[in-house]
CHARMM internal coordinates of N, CA and C (Angstrom, degrees):
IC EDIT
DIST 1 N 1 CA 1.4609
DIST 1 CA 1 C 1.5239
ANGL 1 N 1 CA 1 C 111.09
DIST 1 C 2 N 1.2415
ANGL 1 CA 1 C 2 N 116.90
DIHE 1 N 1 CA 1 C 2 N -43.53
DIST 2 N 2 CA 1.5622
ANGL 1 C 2 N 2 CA 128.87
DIHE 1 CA 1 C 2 N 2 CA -168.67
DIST 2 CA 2 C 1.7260
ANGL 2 N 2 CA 2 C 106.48
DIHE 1 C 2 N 2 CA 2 C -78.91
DIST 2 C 3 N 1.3141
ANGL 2 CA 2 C 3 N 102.14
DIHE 2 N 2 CA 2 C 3 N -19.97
DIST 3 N 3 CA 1.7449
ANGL 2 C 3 N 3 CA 112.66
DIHE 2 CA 2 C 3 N 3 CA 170.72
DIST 3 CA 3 C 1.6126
ANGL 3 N 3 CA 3 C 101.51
DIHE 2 C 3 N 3 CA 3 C -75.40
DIST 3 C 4 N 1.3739
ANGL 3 CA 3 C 4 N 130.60
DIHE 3 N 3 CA 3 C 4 N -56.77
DIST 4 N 4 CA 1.4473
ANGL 3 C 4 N 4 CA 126.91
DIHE 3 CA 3 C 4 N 4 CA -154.66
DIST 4 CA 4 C 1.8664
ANGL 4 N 4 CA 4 C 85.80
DIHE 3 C 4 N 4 CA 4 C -101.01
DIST 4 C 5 N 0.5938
ANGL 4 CA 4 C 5 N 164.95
DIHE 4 N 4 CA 4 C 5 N 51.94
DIST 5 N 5 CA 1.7780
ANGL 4 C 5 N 5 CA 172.17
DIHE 4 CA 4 C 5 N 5 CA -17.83
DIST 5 CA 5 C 1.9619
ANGL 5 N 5 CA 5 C 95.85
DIHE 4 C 5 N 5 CA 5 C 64.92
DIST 5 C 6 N 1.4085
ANGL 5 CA 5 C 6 N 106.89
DIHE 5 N 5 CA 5 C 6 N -98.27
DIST 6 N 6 CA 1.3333
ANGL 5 C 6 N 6 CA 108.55
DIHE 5 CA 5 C 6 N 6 CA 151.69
DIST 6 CA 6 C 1.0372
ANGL 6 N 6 CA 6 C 123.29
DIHE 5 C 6 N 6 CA 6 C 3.96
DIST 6 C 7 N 1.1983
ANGL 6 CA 6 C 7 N 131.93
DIHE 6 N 6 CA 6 C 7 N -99.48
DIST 7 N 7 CA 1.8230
ANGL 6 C 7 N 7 CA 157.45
DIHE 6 CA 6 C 7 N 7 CA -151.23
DIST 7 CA 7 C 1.7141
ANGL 7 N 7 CA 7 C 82.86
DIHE 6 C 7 N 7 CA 7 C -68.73
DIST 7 C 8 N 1.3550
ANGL 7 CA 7 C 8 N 110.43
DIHE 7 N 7 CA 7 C 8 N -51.17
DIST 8 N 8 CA 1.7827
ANGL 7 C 8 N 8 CA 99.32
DIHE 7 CA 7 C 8 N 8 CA -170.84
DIST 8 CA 8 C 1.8576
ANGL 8 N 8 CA 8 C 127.18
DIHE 7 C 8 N 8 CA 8 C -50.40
DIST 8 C 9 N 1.9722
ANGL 8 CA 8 C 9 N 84.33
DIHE 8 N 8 CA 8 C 9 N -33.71
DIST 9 N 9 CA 1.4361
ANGL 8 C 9 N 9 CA 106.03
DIHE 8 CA 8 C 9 N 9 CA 177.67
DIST 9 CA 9 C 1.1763
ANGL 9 N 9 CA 9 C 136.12
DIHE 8 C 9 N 9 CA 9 C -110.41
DIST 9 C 10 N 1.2964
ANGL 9 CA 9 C 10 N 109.19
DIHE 9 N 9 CA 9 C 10 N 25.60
DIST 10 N 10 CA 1.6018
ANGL 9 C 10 N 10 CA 123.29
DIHE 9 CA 9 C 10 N 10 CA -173.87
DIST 10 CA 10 C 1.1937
ANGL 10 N 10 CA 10 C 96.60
DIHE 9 C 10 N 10 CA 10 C -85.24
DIST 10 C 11 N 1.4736
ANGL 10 CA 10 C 11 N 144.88
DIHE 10 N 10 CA 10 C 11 N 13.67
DIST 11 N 11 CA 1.8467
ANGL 10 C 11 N 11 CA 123.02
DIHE 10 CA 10 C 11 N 11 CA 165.02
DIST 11 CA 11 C 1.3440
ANGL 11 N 11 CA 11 C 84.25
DIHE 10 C 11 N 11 CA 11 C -92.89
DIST 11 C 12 N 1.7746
ANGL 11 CA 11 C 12 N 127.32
DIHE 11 N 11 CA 11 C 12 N -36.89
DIST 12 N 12 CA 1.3501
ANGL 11 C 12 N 12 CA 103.52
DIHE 11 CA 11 C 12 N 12 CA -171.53
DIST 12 CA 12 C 1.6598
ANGL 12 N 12 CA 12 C 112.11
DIHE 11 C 12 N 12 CA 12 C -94.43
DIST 12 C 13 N 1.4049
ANGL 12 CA 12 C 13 N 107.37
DIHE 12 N 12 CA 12 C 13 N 100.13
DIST 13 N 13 CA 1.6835
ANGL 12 C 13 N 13 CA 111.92
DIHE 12 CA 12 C 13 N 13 CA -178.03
DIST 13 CA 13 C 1.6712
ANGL 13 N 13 CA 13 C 107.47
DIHE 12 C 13 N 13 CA 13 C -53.84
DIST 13 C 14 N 0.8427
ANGL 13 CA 13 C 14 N 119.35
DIHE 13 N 13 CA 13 C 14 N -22.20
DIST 14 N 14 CA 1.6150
ANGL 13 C 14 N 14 CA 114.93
DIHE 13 CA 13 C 14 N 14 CA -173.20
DIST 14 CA 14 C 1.4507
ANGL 14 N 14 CA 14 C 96.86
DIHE 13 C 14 N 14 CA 14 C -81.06
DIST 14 C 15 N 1.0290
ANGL 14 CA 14 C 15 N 134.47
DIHE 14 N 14 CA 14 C 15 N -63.35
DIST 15 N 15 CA 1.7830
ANGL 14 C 15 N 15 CA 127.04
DIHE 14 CA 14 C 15 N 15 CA -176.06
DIST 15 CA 15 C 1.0229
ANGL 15 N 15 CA 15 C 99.76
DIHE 14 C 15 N 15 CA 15 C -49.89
DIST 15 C 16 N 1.6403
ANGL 15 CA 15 C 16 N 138.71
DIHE 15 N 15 CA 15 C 16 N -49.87
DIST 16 N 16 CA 1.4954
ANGL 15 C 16 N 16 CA 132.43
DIHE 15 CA 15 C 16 N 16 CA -144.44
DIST 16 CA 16 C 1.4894
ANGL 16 N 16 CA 16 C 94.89
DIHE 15 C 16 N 16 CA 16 C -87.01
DIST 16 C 17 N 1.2699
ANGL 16 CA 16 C 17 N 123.65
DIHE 16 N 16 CA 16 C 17 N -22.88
DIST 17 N 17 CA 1.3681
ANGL 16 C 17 N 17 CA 116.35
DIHE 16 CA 16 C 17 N 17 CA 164.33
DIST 17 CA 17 C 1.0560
ANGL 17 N 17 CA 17 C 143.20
DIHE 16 C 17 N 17 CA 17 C -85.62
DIST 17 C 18 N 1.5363
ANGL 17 CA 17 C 18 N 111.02
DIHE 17 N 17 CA 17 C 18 N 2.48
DIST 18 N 18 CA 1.3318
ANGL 17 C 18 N 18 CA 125.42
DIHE 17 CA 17 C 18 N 18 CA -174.97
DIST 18 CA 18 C 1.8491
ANGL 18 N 18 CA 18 C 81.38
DIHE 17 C 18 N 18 CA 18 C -93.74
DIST 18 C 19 N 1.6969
ANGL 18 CA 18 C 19 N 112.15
DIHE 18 N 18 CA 18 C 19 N -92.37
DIST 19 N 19 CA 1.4139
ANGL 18 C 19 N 19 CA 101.97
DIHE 18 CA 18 C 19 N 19 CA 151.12
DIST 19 CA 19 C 1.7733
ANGL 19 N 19 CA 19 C 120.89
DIHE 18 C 19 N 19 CA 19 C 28.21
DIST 19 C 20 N 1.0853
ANGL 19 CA 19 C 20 N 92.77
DIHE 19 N 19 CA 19 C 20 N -83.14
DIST 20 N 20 CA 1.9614
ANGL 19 C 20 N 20 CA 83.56
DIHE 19 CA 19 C 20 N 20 CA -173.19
DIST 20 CA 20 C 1.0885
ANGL 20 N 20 CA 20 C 113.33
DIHE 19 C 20 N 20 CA 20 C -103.40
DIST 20 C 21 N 1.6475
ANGL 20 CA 20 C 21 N 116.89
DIHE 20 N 20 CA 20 C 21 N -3.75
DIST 21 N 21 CA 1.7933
ANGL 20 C 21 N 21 CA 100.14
DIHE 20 CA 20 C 21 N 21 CA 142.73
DIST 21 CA 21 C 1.2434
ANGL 21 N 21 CA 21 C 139.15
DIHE 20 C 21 N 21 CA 21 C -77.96
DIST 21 C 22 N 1.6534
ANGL 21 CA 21 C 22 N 119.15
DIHE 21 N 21 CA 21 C 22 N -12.98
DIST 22 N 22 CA 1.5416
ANGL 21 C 22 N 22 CA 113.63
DIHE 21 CA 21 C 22 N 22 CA 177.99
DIST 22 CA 22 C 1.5794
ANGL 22 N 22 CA 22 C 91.86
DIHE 21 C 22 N 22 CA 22 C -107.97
DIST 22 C 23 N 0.7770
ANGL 22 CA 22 C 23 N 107.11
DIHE 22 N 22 CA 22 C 23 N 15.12
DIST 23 N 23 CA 2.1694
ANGL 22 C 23 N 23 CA 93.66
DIHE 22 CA 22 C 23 N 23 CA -174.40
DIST 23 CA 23 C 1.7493
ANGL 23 N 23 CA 23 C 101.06
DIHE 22 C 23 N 23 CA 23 C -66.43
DIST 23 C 24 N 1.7354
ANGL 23 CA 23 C 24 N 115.98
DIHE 23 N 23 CA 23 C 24 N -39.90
DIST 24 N 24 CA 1.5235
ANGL 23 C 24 N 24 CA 96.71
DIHE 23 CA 23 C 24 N 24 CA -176.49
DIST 24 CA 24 C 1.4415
ANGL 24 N 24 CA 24 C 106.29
DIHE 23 C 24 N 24 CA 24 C -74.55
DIST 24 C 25 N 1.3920
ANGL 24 CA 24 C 25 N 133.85
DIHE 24 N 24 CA 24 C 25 N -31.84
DIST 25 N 25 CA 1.3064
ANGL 24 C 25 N 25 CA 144.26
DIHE 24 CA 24 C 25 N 25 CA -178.86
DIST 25 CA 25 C 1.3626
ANGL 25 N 25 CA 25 C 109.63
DIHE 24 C 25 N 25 CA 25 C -48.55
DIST 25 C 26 N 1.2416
ANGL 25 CA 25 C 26 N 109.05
DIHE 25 N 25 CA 25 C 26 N -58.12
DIST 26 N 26 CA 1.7604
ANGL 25 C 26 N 26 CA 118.09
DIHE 25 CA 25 C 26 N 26 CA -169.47
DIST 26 CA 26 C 1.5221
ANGL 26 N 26 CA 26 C 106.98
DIHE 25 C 26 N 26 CA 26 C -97.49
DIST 26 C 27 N 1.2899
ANGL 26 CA 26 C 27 N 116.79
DIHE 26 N 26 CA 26 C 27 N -5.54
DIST 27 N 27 CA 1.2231
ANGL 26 C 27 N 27 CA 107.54
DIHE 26 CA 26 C 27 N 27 CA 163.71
DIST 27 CA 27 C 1.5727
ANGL 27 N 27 CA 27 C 130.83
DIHE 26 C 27 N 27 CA 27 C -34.02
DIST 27 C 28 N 1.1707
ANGL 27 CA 27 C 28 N 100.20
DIHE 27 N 27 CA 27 C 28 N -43.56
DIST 28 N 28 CA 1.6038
ANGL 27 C 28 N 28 CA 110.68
DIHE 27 CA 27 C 28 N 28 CA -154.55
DIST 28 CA 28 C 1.7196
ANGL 28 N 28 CA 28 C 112.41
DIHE 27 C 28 N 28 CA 28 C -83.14
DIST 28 C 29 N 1.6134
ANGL 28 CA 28 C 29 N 88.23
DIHE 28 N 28 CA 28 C 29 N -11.71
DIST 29 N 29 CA 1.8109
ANGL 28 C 29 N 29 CA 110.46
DIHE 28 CA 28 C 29 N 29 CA 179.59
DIST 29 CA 29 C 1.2447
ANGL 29 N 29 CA 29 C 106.91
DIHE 28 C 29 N 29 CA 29 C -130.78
DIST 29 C 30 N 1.7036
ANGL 29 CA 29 C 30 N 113.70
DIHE 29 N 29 CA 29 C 30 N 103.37
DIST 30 N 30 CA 1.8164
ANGL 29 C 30 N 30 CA 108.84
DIHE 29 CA 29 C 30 N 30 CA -166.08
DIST 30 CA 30 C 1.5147
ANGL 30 N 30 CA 30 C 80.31
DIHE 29 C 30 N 30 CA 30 C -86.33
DIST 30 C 31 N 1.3193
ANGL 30 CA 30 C 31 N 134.67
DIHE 30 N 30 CA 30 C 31 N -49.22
DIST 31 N 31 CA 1.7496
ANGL 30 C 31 N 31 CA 110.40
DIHE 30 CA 30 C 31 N 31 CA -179.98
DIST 31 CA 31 C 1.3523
ANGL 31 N 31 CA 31 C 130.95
DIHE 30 C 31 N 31 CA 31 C -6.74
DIST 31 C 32 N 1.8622
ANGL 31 CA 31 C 32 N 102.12
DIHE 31 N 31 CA 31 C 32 N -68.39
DIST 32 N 32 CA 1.0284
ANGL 31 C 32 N 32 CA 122.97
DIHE 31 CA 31 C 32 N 32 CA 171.06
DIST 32 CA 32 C 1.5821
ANGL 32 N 32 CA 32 C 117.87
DIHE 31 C 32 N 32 CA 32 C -63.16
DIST 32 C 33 N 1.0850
ANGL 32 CA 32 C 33 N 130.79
DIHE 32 N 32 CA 32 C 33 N -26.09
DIST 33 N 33 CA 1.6230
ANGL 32 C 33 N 33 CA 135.49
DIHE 32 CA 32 C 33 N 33 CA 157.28
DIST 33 CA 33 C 1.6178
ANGL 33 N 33 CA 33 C 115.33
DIHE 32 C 33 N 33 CA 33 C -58.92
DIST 33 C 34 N 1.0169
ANGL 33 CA 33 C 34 N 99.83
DIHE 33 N 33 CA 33 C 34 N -59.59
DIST 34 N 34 CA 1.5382
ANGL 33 C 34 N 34 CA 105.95
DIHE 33 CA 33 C 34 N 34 CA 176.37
DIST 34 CA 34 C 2.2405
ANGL 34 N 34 CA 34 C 120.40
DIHE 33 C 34 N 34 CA 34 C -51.08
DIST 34 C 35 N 0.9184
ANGL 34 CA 34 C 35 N 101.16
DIHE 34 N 34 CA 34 C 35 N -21.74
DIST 35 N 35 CA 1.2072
ANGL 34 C 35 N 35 CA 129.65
DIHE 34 CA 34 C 35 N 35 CA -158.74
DIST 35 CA 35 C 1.8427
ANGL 35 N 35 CA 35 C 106.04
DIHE 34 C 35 N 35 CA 35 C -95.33
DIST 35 C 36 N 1.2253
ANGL 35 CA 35 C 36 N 117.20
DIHE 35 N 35 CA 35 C 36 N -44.13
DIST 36 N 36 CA 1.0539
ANGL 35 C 36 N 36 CA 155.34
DIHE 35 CA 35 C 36 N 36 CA 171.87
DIST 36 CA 36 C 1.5985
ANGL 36 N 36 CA 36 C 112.64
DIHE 35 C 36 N 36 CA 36 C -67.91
DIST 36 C 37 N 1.4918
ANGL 36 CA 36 C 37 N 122.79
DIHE 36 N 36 CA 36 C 37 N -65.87
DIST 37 N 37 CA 1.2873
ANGL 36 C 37 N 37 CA 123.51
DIHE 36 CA 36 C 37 N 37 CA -175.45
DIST 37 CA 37 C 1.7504
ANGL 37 N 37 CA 37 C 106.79
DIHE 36 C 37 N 37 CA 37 C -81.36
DIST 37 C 38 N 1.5947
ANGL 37 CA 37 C 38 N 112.25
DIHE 37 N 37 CA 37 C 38 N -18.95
DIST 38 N 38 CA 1.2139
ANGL 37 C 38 N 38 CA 112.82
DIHE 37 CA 37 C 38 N 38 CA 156.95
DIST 38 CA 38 C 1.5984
ANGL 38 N 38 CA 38 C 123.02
DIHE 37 C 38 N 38 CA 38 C -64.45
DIST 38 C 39 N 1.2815
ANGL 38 CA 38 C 39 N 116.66
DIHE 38 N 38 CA 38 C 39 N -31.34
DIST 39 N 39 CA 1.2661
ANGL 38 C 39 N 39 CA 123.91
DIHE 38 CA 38 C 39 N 39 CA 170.85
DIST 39 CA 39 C 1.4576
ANGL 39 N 39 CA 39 C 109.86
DIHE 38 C 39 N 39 CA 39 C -65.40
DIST 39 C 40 N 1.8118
ANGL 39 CA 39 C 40 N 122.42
DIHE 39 N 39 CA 39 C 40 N -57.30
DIST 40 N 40 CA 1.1659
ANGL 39 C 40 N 40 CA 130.49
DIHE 39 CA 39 C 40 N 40 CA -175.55
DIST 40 CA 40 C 1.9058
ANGL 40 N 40 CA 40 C 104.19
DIHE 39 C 40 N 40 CA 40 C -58.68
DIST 40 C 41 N 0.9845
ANGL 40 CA 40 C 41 N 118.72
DIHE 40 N 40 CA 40 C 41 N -37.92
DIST 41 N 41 CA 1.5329
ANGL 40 C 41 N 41 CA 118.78
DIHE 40 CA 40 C 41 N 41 CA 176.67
DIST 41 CA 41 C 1.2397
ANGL 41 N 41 CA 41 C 131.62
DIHE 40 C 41 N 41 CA 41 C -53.70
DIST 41 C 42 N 1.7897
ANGL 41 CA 41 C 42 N 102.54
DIHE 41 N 41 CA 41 C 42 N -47.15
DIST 42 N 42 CA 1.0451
ANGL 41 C 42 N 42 CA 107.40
DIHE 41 CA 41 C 42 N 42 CA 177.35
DIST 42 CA 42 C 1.7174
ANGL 42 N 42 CA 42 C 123.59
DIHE 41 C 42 N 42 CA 42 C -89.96
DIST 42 C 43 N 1.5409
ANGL 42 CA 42 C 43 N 116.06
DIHE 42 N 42 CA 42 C 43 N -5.05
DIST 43 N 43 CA 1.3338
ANGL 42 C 43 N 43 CA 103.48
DIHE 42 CA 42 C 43 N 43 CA 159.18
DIST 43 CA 43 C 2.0658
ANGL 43 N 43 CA 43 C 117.30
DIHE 42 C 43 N 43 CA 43 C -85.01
DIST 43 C 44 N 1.2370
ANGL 43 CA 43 C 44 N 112.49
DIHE 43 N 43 CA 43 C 44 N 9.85
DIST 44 N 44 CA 1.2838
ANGL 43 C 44 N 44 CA 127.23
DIHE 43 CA 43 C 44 N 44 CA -167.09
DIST 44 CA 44 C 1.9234
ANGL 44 N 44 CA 44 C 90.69
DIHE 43 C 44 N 44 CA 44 C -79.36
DIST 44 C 45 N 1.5506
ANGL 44 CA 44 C 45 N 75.37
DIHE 44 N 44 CA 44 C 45 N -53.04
DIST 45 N 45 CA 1.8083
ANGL 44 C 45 N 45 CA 89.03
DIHE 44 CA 44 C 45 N 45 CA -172.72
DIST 45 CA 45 C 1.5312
ANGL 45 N 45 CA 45 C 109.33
DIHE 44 C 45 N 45 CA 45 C -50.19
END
COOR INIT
IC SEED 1 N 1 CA 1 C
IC BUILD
């Protein structure tokens, strides 16, 4: 999921880097992942 997340947001370098800096962090809590890429999505929009 966090791969095609990625690939979706690689024009925007700032999400994709937030993205693969908390992925080992928030790994362990997909809540908190889920929550997060909803955040990153909707400033995309």
């Amino acid at each position: 999921m966090l791969a095609k997340v990625s690939i979706l947001n690689i024009s925007n370098i700032g999400h994709y880097y937030i993205i693969l800096t908390h992925r080992n962090i928030i790994q362990a809590s997909y809540k908190n992942l889920q929550k997060d890429l909803t955040i990153c999505l909707k400033k995309i929009k």
